[in-house]
DRENMAR-131702 format. One line per 4 residues: number of its first residue (from 1); their letters; for each residue x, y, z of N, C-alpha, C, O, CB. Coordinates in steps of 0.001 Angstrom, whole numbers, plus 500000, padded with zeros to 6 digits. Glycine has a CB too. Layout:
REM DRENMAR-131702
NUM> a> X Y Z X Y Z X Y Z X Y Z X Y Z  ...
END
This chain:
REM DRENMAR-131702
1> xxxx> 470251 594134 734082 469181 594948 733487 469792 596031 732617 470759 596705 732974 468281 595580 734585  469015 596185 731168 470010 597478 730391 468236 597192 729688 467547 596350 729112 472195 597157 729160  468206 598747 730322 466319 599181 729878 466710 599658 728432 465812 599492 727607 465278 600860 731030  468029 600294 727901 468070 600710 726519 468280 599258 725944 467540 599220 724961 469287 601886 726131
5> xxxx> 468704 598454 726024 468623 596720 724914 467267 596639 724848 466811 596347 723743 469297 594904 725685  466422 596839 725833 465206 596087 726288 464837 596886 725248 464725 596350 724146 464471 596062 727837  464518 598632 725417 463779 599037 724519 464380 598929 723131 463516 598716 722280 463418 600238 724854  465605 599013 722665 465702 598880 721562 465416 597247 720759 465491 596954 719566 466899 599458 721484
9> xxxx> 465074 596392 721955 463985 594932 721438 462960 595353 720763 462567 595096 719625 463220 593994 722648  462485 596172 721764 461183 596228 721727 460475 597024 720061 459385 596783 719542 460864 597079 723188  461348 597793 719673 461299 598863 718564 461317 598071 717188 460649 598304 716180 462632 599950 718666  462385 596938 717442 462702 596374 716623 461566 595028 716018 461038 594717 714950 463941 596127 717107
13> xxxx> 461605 594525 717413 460484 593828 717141 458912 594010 716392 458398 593643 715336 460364 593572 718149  458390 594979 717873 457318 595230 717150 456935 596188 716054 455931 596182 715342 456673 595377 717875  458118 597140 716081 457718 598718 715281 458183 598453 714154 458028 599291 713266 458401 600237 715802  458815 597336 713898 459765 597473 712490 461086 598313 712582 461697 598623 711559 458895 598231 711281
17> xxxx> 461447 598619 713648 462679 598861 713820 462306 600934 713372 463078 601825 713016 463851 597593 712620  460724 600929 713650 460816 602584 713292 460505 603379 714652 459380 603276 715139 459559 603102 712012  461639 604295 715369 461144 604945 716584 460131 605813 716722 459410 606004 717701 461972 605523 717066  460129 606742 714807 458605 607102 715215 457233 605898 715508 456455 606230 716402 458132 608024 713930
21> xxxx> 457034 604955 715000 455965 604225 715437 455716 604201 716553 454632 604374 717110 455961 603192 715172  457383 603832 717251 457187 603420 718480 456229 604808 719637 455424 604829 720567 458866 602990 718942  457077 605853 718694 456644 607045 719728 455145 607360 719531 454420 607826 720409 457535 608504 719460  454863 607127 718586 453569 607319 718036 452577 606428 719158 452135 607031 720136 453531 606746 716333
25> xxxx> 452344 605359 719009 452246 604234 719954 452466 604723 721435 451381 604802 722012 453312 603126 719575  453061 604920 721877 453300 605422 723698 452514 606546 723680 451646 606494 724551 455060 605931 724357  452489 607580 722989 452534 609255 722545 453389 610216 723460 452974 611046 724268 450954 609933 722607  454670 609897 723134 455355 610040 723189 456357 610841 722181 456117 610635 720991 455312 609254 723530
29> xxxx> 457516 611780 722486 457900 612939 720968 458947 612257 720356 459839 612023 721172 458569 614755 721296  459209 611805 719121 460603 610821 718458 461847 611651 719315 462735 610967 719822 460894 610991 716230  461873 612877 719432 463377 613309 720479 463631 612468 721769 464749 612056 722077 463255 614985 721178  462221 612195 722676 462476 611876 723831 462701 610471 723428 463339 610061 724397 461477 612243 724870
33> xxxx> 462538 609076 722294 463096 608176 722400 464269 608304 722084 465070 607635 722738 462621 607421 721974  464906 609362 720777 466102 609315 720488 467072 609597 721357 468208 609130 721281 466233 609905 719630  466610 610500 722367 467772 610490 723844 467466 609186 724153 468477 608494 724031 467477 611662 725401  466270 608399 724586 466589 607449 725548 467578 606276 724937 468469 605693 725555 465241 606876 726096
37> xxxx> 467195 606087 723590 468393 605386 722746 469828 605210 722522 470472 604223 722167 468292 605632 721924  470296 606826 722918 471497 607512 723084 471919 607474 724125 473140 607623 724187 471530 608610 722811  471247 607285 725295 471906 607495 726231 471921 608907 726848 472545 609179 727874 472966 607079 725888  471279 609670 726232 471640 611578 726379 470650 611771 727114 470284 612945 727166 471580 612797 724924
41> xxxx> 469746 610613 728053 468438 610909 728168 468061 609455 729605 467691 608388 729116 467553 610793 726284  468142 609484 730786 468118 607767 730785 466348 607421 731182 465495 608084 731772 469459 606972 732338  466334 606270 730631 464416 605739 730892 464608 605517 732372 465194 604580 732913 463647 603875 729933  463909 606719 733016 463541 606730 734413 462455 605652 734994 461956 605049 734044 463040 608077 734655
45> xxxx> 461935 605222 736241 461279 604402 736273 459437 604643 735842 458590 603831 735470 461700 604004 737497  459359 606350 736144 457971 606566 735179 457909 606431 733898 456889 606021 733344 457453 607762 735206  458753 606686 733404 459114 605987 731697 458838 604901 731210 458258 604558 730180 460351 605801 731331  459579 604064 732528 459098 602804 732039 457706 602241 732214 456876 601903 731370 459867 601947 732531
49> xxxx> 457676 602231 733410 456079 602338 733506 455345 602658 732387 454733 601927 731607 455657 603309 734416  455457 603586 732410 454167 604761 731357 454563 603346 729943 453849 602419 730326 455056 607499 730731  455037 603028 729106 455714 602103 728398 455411 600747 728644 455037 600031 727715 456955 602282 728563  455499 600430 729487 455040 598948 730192 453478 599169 729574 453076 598797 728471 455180 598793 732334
53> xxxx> 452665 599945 730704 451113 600353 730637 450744 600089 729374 450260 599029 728977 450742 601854 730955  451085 601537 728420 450519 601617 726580 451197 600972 726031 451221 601336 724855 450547 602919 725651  452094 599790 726287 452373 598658 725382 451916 597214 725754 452234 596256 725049 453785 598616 725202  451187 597089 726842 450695 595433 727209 452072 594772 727847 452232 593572 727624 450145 594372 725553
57> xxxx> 453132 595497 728665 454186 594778 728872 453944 594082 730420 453193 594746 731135 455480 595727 728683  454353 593139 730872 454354 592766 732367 454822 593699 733078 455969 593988 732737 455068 591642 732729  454286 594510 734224 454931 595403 735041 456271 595121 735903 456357 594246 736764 453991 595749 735842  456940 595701 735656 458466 595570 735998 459089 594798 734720 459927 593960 735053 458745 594651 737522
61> xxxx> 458903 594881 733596 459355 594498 732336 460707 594583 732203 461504 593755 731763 458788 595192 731369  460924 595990 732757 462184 596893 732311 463024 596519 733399 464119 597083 733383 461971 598624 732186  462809 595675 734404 463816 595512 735019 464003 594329 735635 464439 593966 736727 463921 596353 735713  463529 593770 734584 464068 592063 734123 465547 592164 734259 466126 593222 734012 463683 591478 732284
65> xxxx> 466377 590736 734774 467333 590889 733956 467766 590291 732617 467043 589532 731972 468047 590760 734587  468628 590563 732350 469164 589970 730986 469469 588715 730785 470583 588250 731030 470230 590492 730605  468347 587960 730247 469009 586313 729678 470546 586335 729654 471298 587129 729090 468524 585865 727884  470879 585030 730573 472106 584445 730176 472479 582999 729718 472356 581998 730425 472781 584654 731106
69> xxxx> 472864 583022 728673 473088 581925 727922 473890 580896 728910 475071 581213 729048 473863 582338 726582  473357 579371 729842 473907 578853 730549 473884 577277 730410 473178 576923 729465 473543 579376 731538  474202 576719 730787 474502 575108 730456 473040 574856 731529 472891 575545 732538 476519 574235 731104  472123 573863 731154 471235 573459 732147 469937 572242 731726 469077 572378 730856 470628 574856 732614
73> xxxx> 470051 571585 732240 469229 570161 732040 467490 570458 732326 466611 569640 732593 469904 568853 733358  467400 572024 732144 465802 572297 732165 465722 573252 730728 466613 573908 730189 465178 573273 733831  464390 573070 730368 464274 574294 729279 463170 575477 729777 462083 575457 730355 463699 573614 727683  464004 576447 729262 463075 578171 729644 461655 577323 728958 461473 576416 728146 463816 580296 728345
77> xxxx> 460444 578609 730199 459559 578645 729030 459133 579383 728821 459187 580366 729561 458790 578084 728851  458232 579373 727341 457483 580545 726543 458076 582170 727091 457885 582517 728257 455605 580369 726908  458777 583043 726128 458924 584276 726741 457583 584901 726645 456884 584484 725721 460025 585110 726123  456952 586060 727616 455718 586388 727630 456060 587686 726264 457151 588247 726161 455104 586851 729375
81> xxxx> 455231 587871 725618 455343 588753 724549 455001 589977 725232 455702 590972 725048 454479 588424 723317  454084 590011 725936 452974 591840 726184 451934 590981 726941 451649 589787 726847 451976 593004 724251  451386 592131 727842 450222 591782 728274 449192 592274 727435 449468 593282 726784 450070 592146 729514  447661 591602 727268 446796 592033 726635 445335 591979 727596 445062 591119 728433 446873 591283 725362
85> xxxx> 444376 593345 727144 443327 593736 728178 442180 592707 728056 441857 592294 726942 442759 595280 727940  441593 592308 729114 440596 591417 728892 439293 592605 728691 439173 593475 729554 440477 590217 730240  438596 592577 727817 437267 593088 727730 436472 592849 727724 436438 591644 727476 436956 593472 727263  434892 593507 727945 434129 592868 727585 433419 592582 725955 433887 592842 724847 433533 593235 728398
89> xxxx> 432071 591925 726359 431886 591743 724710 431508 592487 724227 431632 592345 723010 431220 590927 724155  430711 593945 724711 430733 595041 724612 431271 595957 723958 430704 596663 723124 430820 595190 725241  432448 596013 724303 434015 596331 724126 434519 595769 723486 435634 596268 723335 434809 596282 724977  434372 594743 722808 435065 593884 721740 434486 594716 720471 435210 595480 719833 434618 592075 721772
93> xxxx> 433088 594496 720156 431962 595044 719552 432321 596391 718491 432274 596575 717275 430993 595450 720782  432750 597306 719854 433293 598510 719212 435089 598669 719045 435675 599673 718638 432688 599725 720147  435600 597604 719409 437153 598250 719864 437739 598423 718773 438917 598640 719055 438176 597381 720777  437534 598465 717211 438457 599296 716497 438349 601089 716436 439064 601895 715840 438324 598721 715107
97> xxxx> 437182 601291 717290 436815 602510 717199 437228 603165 718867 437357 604361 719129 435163 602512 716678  437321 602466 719457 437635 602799 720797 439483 602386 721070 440121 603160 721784 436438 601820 721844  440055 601406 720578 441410 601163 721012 442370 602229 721238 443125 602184 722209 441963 600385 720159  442390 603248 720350 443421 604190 720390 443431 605028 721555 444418 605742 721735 443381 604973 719285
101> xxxx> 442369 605049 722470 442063 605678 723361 441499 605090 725009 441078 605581 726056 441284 606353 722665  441787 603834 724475 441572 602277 725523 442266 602981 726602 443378 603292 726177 442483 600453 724993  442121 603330 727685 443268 603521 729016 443415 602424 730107 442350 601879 730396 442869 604838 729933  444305 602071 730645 444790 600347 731247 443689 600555 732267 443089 599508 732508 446760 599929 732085
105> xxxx> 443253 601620 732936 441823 601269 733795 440841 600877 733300 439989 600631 734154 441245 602184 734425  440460 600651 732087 439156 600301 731593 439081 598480 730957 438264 597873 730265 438848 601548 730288  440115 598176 731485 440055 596874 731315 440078 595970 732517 440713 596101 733564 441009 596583 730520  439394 595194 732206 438753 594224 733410 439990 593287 733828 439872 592792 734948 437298 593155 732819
109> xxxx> 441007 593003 733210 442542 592816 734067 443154 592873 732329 442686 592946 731192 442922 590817 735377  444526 592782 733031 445945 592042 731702 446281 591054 732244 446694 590708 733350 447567 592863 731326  445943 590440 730880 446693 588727 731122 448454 588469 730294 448812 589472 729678 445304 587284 730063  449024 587801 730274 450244 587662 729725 450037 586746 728710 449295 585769 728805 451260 587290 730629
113> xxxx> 450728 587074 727682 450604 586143 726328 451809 585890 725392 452376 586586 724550 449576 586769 725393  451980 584692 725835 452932 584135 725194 453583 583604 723343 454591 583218 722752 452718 583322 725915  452081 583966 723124 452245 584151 721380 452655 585852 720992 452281 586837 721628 450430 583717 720482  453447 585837 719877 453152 586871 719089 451745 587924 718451 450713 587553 717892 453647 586352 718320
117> xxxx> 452171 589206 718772 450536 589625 718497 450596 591548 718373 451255 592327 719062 449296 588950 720255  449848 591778 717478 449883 593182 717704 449308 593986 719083 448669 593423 719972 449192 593648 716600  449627 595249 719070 449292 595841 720237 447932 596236 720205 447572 597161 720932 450117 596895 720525  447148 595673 719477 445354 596305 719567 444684 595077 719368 443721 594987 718608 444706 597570 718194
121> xxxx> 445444 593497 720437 445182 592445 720967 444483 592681 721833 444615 593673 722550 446014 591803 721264  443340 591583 721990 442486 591611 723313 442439 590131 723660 442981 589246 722998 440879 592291 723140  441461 589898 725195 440752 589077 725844 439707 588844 725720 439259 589981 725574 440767 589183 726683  439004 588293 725666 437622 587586 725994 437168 586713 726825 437619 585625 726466 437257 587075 725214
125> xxxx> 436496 586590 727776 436054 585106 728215 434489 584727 727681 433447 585370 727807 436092 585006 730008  434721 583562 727103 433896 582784 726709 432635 582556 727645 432433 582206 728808 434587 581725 726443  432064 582845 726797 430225 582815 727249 429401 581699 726481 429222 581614 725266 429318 584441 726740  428917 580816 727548 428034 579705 726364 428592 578632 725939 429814 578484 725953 427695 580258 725008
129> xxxx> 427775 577761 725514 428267 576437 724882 428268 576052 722996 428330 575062 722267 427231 575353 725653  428122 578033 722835 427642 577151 721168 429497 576834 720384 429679 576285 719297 426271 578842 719603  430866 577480 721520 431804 576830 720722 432514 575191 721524 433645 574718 721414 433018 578116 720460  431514 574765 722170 431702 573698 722705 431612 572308 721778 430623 571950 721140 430848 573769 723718
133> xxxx> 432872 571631 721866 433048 570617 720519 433624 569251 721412 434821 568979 721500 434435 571324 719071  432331 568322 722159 433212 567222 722849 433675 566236 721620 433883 565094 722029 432279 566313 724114  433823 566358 720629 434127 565510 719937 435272 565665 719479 436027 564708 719305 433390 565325 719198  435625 567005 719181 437173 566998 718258 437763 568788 718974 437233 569528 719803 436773 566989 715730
137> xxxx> 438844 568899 718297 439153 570182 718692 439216 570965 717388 439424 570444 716292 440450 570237 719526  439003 572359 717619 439153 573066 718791 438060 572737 719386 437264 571899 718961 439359 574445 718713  437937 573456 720538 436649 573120 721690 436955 574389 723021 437900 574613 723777 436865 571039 722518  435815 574913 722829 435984 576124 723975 434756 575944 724841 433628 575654 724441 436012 577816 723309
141> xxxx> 435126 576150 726036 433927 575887 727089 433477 576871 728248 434220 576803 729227 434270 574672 727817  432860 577400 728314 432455 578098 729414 433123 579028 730084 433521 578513 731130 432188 577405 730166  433468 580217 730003 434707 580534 731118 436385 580680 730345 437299 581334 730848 434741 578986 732374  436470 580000 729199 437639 580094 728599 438243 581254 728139 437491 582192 727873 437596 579417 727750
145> xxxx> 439568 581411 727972 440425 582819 727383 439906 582584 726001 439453 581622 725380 442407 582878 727487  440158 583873 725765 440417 583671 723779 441117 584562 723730 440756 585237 724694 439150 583876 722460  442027 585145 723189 442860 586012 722890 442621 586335 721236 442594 585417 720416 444241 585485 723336  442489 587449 720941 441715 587716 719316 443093 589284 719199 443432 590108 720049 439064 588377 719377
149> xxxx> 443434 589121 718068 443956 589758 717014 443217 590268 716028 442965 589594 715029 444705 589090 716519  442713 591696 716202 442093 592806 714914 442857 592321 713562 442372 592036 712467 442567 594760 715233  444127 592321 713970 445104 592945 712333 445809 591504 711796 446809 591565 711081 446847 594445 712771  445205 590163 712199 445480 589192 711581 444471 588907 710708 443404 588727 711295 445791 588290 712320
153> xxxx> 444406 588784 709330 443714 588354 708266 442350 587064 708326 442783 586056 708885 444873 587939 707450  441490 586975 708068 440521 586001 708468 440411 585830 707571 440369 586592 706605 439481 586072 709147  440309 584420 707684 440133 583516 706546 439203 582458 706467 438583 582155 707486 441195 582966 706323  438944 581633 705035 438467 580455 705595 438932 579446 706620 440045 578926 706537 438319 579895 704760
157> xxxx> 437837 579098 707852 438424 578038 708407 438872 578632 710051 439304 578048 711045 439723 577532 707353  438497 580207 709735 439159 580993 711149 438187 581427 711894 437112 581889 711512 440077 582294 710936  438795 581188 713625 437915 581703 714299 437886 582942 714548 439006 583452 714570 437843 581208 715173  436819 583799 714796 436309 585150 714539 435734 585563 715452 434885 584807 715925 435550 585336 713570
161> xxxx> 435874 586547 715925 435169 587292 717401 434649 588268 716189 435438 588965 715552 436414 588133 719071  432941 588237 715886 432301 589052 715154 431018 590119 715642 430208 589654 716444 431945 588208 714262  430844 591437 715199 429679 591887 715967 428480 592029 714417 428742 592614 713367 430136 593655 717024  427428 591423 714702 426899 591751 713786 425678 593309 713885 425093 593463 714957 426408 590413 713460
165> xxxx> 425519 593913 713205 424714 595218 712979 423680 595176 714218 423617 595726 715318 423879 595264 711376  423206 594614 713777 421560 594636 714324 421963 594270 716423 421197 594336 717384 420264 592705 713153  423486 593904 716349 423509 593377 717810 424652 594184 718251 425630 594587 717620 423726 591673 718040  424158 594391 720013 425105 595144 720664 426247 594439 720798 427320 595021 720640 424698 595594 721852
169> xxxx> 426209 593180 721086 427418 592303 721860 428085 591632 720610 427306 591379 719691 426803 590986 723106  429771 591212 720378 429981 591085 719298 429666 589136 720067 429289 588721 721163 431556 591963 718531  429975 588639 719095 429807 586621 719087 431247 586053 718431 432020 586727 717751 428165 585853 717688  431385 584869 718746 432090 584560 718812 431972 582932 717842 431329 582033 718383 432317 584870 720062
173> xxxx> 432632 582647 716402 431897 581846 715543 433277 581491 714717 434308 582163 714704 430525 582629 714705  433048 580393 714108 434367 579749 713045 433737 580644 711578 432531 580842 711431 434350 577382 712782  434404 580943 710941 434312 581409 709882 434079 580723 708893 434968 579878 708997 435078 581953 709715  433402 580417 707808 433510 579903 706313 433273 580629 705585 432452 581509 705843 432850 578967 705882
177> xxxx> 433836 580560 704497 433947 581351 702691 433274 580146 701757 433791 579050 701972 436074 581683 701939  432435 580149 700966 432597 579639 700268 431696 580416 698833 430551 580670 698461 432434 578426 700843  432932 580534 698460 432691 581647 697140 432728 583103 697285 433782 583681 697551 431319 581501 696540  431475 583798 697100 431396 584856 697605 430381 585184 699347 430089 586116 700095 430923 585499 696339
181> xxxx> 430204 583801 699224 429296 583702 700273 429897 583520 701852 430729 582619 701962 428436 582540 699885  429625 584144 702868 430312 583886 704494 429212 583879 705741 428268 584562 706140 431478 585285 704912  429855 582809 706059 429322 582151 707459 429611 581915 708368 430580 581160 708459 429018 581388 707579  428882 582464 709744 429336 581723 711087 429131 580495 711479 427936 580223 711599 428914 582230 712052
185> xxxx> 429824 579700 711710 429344 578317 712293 429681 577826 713595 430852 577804 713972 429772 577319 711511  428530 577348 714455 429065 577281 715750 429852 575562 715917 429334 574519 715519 427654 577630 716899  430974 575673 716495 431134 574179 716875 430568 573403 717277 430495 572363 716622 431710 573913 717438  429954 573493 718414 428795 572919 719202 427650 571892 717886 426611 572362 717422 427844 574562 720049
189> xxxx> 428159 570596 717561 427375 569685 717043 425764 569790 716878 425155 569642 715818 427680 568701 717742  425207 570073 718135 423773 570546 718619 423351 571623 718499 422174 571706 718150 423523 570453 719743  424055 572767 718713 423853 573866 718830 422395 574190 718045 422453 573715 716911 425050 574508 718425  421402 574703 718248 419925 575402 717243 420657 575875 716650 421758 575408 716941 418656 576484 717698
193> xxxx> 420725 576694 715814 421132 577543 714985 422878 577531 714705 423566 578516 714972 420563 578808 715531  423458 576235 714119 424265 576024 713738 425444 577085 713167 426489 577613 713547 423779 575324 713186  424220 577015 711544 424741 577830 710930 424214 579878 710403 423085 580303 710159 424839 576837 709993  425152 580424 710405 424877 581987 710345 425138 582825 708447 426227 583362 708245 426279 582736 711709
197> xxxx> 424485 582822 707734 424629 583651 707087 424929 585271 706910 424154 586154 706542 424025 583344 706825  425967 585334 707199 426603 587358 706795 427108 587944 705582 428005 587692 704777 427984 587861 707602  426269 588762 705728 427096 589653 703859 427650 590793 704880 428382 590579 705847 425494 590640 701985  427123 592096 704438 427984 593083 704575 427206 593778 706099 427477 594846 706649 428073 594093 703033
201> xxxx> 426265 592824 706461 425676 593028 707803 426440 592949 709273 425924 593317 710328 424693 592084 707834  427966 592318 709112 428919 591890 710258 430337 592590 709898 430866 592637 708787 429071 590120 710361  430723 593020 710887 432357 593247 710754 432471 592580 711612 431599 592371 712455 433160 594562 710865  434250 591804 711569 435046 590953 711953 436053 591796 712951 437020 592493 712644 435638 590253 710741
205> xxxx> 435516 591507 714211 436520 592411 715000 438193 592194 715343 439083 592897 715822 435905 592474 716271  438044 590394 714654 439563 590079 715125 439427 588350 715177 438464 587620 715409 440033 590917 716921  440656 588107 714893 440684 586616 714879 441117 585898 716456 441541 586603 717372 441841 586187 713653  440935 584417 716585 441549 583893 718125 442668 583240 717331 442653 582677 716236 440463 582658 719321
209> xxxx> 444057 583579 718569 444823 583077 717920 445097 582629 718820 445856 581745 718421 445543 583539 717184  445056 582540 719961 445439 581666 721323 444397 581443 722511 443584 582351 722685 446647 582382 722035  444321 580005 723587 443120 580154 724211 443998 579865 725529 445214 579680 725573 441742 579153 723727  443324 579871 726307 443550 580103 727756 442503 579236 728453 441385 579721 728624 443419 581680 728175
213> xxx> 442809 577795 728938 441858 576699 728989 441379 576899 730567 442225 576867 731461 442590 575107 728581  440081 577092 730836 440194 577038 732487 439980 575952 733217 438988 575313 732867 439352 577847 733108  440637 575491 734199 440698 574093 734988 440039 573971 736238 440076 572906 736854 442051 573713 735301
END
């Protein structure tokens, strides 16, 4: 275990290699990372903690040990990136206005996620059958993860955790562009109300970039 490699991963990775971000992010003062960096300072175990918590990390993160490169007829899997808060849809709805101030009690658990993702990543579980697709994939059913990303770009063709104006709860819909024109569309073949027309009546709270299938 060497909690200064770990954190200086961690800086690099996600911050762009900038310690104010990082400190910014924890809220935390750029001196107290630059000791812990140095060495002039060591990351105690509330440190880490506190760090683990406001970054989505698996608890006891910091005292992993250190990959060792070894001869072996199995392969590792997936490293977990961060944990991310499951919310509700509620909470989806508003969370660019609420994240900065999200505290790890107000989430209904952390799950571990093995994709890449910024730190103002969430959870969802799937409500309903309108993204239910027995015919082709994708296909989400009842009960399923979604994991949605605010700060990944939506596009045509992407799925979208959206809240529209007029509604408390945000929804959950494939995206289309075509032209200047945008639409929700549910997978679900059957679904009543297929298709959704939005102009400037919906913000896009975040894209799914990974699902979590339940068995």
């Amino acid at each position: 275990m060497d909690r200064k490699k770990l954190l200086r991963d961690i800086i690099d990775t996600r911050f762009d290699g900038s310690q104010a971000k990082f400190a910014r992010a924890i809220k935390r003062s750029p001196a107290q990372v630059h000791q812990w960096l140095n060495r002039h300072r060591a990351i105690g175990d509330a440190g880490a903690r506190h760090i683990e918590l406001t970054l989505g990390l698996p608890g006891g993160y910091f005292d992993k040990p250190l990959r060792a490169t070894t001869a072996s007829n199995t392969n590792l899997g997936p490293d977990i990136i961060g944990r991310v808060p499951l919310i509700s849809w509620v909470q989806a709805g508003e969370w660019m206005e609420i994240v900065d101030t999200f505290a790890p009690g107000q989430a209904d658990d952390w799950l571990s996620c093995p994709v890449t993702h910024s730190s103002s990543a969430f959870v969802l579980r799937v409500r309903g059958e309108s993204m239910l697709n027995p015919n082709s994939k994708p296909s989400f059913h009842d009960g399923d993860l979604i994991f949605v990303d605010p700060e990944r770009p939506a596009e045509n063709g992407s799925l979208v955790v959206v809240r529209l104006d007029d509604a408390r709860e945000a929804t959950f819909k494939k995206l289309i562009i075509e032209g200047e024109h945008r639409y929700l569309r549910a997978l679900n073949p059957i679904w009543p109300e297929p298709m959704i027309h939005i102009t400037s009546n919906a913000t896009i709270c975040g894209v799914v970039f990974f699902k979590g299938e339940m068995l």
